[in-house]
N, C-alpha and C positions, 0 to 999 in steps of 0.2 A: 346273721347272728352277731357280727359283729358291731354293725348299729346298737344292739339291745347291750351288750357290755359296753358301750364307750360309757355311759353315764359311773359303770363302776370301777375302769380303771382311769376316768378324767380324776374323780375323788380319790381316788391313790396319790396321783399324781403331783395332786394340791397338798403334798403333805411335804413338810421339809427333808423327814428322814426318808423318802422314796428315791433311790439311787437310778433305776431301771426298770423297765415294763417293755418286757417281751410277748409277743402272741404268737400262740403255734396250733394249726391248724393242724387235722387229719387229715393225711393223701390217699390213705387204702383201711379199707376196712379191717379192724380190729386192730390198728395202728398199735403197736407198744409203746411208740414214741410218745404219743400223748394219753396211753391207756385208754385203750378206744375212745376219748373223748373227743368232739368235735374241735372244740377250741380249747385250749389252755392258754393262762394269760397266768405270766411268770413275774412276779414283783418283785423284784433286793430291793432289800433297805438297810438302814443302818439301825443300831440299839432297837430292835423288836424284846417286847417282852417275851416270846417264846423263837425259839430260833427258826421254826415250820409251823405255818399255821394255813389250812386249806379250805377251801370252800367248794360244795358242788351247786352246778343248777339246774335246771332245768326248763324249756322252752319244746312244746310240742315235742317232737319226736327227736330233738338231739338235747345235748348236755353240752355242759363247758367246768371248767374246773379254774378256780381261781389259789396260785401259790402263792404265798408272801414267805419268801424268806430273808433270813437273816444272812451280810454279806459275808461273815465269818464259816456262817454255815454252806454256804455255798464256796467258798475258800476251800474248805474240808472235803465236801465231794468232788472239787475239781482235783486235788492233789494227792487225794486218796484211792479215787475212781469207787469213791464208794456208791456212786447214785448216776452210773452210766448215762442215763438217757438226757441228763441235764446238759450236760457237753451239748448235744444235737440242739438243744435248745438255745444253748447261749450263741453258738455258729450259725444256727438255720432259722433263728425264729426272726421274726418280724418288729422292727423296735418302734414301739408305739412313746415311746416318752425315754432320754434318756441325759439324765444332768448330768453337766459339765463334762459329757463324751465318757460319763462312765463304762457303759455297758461296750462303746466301740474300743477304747482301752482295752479291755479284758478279753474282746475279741482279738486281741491287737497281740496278745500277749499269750494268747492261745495257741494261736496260730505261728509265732515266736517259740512258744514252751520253751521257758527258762533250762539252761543247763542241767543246773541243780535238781529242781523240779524231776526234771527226767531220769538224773539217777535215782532219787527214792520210790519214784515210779517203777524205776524199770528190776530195785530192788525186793520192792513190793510183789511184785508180778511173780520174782524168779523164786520167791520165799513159800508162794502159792504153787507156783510148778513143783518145786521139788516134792511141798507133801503130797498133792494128788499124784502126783507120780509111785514114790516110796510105800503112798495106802493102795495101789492100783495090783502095784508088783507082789504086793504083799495077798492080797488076794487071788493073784494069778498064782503066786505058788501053792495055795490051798483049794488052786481049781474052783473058787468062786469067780465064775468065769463075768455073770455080769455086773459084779458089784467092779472086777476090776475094767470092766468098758464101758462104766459111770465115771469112776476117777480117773481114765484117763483121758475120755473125754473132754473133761474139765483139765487135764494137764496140759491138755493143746490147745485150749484156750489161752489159756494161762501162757502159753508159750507164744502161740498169735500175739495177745497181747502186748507182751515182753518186744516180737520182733517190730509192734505197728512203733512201738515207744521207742526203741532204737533207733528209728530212721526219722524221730524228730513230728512225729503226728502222736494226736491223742487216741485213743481206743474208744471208736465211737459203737453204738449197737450194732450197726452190719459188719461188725471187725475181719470176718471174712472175704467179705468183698475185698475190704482195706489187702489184709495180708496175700490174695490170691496174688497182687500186683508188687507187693511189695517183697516176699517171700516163698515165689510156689512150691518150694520144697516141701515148707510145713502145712501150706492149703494141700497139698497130695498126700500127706500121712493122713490127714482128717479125710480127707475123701476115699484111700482106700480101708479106712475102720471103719468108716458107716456105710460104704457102697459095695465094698469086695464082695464075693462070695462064696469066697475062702470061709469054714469052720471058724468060729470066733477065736476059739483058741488058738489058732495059726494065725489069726489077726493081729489077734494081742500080742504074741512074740514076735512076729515079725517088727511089729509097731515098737516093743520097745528094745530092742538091737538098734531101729533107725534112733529111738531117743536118747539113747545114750549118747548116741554123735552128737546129735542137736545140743544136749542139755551141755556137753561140755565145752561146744562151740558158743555158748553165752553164758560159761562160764564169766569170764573177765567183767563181762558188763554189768550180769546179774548181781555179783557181788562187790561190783564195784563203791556203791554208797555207803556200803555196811565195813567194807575194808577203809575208807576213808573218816570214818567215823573213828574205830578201833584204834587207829593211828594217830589221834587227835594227844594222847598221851603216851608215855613211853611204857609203864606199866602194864603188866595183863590187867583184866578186865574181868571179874564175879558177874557170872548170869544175875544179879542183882541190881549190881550196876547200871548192867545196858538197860534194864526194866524201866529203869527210872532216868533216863537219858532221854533228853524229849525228842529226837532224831530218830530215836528206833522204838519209842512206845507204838508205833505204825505199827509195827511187824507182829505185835501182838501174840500169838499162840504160837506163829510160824516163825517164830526167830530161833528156838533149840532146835526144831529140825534143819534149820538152817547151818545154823551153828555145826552140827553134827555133822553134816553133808561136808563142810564146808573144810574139819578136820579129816574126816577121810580121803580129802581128796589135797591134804597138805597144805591147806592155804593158810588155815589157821592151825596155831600148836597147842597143844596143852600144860599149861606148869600146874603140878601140885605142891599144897604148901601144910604140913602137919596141921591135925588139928588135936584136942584132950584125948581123944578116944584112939588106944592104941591099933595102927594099920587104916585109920581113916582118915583119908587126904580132903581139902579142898580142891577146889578144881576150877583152874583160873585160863583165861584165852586168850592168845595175842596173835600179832599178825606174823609170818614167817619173813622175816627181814631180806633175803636171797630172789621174791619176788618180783 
């Protein structure tokens, strides 16, 4: 099949703004990597008029899928983790075209993952564990027993993901695999929630007594980008503020339950500052300087 695509990604190719062209095959059937397709063939480029733009085709009884995105847009899923399965592609796929060493750079740099990078990563991640965690508990106390071993399911990912980022790797689709070697304490909390068979509800409590260790043993790192930020000025800081701080617009929905977590547990303080309405404060956040 991939004779019959070279004619469409040599014309790619031919283009000034075509940065890279990767090919990614299917190894097992129903692959998510490439969404069952047989071939995917991955385009960056530079100034595209739409930032994703996709193609499918078809030939007898397989498909292939053609991506052109934009580098900026690929920028954002790499440093977001918004579009996991791309990572695998930019490390594993096959570089059929790549100007001026672009695509091995970015392999180059991947596989490096900038410092920085890693703390907003790895406080992305912790911003996501806290609230599947705090929606998980909150259900467990209402004896909604499976809504809370949905969320906390997704908290130990979240927390996989957190420890693959720690140790200097990106979170690829089998994150598991990753963390079983890298962390098997927390591949054994996922393995005794989904395999025990212990009552769910003796799952879930046992599961969160070990999280609570876990969550505040990555304390320091989780909060480290977002602590680093805060600090940037000596003033507290209006939840309005950070909103519009282009460092933390990331954190999105999950940045006040962060925030909250994060006063409870002393790391950030609270100052109130009068406002017209008598007995109603503002409410402003800084870092706890004793730290």
């Amino acid at each position: 099949m991939e004779d019959l695509l070279r004619p469409i990604y040599q014309e790619k190719a031919s283009h000034k703004n075509t940065l890279g062209i990767l090919m990614i095959e299917k190894v097992v059937q129903h692959s998510p990597v490439t969404d069952t397709f047989n071939i995917v063939l991955f385009v960056i480029v530079q100034n595209a008029e739409h930032p994703v733009f996709i193609k499918h085709y078809a030939f007898h009884d397989q498909k292939a899928a053609l991506h052109i995105v934009d580098e900026q847009k690929v920028r954002e899923w790499i440093l977001y983790g918004s579009n996991r399965k791309v990572i695998d592609w930019l490390l594993n796929g096959k570089i059929l075209f790549d100007r001026n060493e672009y695509i091995s750079n970015l392999r180059k740099e991947l596989l490096e993952f900038p410092k920085e990078n890693r703390k907003l990563k790895m406080g992305l991640e912790f911003a996501k564990l806290i609230r599947r965690y705090m929606e998980g508990r909150s259900f467990f106390e209402k004896e909604q027993f499976l809504d809370a071993y949905n969320h906390v399911l997704h908290a130990l990912h979240h927390l996989a993901r957190l420890s693959v980022i720690e140790h200097g790797f990106y979170p690829e689709v089998t994150v598991w695999n990753q963390v079983k070697n890298i962390e098997p304490q927390i591949y054994k909390l996922y393995e005794e929630l989904i395999e025990s068979e212990e009552p769910l509800y003796k799952r879930l409590e046992l599961l969160f007594l070990a999280s609570d260790f876990l969550i505040h043993s990555k304390l320091d790192v989780g909060a480290s980008h977002l602590i680093s930020v805060l600090e940037t000025k000596n003033e507290p800081w209006s939840i309005f503020d950070m909103y519009r701080h282009h460092e933390l617009e990331a954190y999105s929905i999950d940045l006040v339950i962060m925030l909250e977590f994060l006063v409870e547990k002393n790391v950030l303080s609270i100052e109130t500052v009068h406002t017209k309405g008598q007995g109603i404060y503002h409410r402003y956040y800084f870092v706890e300087k004793n730290l």
